[in-house]
C-alpha positions as CSV (number, residue, x, y, z in Angstrom):
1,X,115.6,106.4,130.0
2,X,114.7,105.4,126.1
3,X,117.4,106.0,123.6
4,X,115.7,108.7,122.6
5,X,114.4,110.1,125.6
6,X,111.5,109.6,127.7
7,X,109.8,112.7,126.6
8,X,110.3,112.1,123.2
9,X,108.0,108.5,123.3
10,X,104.7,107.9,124.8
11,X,104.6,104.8,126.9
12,X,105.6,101.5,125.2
13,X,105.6,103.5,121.6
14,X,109.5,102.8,121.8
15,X,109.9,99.3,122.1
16,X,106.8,98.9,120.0
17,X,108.9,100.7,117.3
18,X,112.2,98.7,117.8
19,X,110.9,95.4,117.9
20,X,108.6,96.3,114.5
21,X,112.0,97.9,113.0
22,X,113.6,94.8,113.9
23,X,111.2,92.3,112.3
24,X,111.0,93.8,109.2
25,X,114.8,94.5,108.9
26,X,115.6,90.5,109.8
27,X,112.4,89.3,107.8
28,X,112.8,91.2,104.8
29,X,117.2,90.2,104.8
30,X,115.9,86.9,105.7
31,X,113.1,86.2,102.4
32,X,115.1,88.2,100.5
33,X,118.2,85.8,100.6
34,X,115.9,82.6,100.1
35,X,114.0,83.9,97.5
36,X,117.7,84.8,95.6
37,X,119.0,81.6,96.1
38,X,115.7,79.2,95.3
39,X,114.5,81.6,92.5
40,X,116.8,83.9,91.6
41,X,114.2,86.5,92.1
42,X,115.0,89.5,95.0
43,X,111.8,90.5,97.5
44,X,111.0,93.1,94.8
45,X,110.8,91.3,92.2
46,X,108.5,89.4,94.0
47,X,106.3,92.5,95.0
48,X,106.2,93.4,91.3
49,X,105.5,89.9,89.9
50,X,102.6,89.7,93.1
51,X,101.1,92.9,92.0
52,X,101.1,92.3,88.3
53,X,99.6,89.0,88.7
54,X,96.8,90.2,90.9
55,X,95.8,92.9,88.5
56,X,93.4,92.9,85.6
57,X,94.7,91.6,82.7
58,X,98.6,91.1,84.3
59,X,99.1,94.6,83.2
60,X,99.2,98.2,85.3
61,X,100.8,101.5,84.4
62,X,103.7,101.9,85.7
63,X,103.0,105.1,88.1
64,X,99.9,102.5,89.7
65,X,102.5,99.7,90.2
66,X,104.8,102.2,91.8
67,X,101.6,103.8,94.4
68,X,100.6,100.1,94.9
69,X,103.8,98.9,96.2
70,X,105.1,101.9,97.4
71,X,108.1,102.8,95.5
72,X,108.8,105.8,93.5
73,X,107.9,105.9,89.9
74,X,111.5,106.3,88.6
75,X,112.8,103.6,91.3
76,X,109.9,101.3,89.3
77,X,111.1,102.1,86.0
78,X,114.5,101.0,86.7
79,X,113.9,97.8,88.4
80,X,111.0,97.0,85.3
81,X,113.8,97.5,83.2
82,X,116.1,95.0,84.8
83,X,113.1,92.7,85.1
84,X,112.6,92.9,81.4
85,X,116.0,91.9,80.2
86,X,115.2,88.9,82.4
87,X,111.6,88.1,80.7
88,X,109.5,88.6,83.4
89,X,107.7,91.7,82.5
90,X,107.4,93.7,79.3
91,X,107.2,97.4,79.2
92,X,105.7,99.2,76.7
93,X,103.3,102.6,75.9
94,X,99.9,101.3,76.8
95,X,97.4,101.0,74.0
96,X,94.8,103.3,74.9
97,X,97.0,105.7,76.0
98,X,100.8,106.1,74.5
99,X,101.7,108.5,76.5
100,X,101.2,105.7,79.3
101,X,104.1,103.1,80.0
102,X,102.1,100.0,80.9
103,X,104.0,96.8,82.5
104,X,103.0,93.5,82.3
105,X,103.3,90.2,83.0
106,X,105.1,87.5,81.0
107,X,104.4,83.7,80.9
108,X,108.2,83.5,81.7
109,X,107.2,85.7,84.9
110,X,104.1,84.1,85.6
111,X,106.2,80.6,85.7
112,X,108.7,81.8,88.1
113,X,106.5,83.6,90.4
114,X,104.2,80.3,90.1
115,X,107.3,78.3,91.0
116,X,108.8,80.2,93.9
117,X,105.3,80.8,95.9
118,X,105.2,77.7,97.9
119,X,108.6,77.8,99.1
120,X,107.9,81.6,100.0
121,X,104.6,81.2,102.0
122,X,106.1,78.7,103.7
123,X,108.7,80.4,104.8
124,X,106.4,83.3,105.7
125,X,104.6,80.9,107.9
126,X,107.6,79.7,109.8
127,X,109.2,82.6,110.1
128,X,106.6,85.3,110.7
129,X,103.1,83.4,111.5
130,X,105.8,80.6,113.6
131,X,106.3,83.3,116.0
132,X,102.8,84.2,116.5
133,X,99.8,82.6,118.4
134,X,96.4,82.2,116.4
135,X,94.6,84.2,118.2
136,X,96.8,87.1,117.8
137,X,96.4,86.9,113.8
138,X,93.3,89.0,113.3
139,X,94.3,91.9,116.0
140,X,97.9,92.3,114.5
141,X,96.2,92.5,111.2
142,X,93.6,95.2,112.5
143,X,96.4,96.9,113.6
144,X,99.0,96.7,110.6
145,X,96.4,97.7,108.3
146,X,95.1,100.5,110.5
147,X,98.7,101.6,110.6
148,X,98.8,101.1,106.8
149,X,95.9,103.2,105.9
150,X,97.4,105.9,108.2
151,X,100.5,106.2,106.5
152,X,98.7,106.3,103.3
153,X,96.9,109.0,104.6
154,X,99.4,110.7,105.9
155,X,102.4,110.0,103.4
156,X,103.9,111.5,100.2
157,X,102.9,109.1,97.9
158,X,99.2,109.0,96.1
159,X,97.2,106.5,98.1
160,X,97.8,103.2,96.1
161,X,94.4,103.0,94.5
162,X,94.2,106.1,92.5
C-alpha cells in the first residue's frame, strides 16, 4: 500500500510524484547553495536576472516577471527590491505607462549573471542531464513541458505570456 493509499494514486502516479518531488527539492538546495557561494546570487535571483536578460530591452513589468517565473506579484516586488540595493536591477514606473512599475536590468546584473552562467550550466549538466541518458532528453522534455502547459492551464496564476 502507497503512503497515501492505493485508491488514492493511479498506477505508478506515486512514485512518479516522489521521485519528481525529490529531484527538485535536492536540485533546487543543491544550485541554490553553489550559486550563493560562487556568485553570491540565490536561484531566484538567478530566475529574475534569466528572465530580464531574455526580454526585450532587459526590462518587463513587474506583474509579467512575476506570471513568467511564477511567483506572486508582491513576492516579486520584494525580492526586486533586495536585488536593487544590490545593483542588479532598477525599478521604476515605466515610461509609457506610470502607473506601471517596470524592472530592469543593470550592467552590474548583466556582469554577474554573465559571470555565474558557466559554472551553473555546468553544474546543471552534472547534476541533472549526468543522471540522464541522451535519448531520454527530448521525451522528458515533451513531458515536462506538457506538464508545464497543464498547470498553466489549470493554475491560479495568468498564463506567463499575457
Amino acid at each position: 500500500m502507497g503512503t497515501h493509499g492505493d485508491s488514492i494514486w493511479r498506477d505508478g502516479e506515486e512514485r512518479a510524484w516522489l521521485a519528481f518531488n525529490k529531484v527538485q527539492l535536492r536540485l533546487s538546495y543543491e544550485v541554490n547553495r553553489r550559486l550563493q557561494a560562487e556568485s553570491d546570487l540565490s536561484a531566484a535571483d538567478y530566475d529574475v536576472l534569466t528572465e530580464l536578460v531574455s526580454s526585450p530591452g532587459e526590462r518587463l513589468p513587474i506583474s509579467v516577471l512575476a506570471n513568467k517565473i511564477g511567483w506572486e506579484r508582491s513576492r516579486v516586488s520584494h525580492h526586486v527590491k533586495r536585488m536593487a540595493g544590490r545593483s542588479l536591477v532598477t525599478s521604476a514606473p515605466a515610461t509609457t505607462d506610470r502607473r506601471v512599475t517596470e524592472v530592469a536590468l543593470t550592467s552590474r546584473g548583466r556582469r554577474v549573471l554573465e559571470e555565474a552562467a558557466p559554472a551553473h550550466v555546468a553544474q546543471v549538466r552534472q547534476l541533472f542531464f549526468g543522471g540522464l541518458p541522451p535519448e531520454l532528453v527530448p521525451p522528458l522534455t515533451s513531458a515536462l513541458e506538457s506538464i508545464y502547459a497543464h498547470v498553466v492551464e489549470h493554475g491560479s496564476l495568468p498564463p506567463p505570456d499575457c
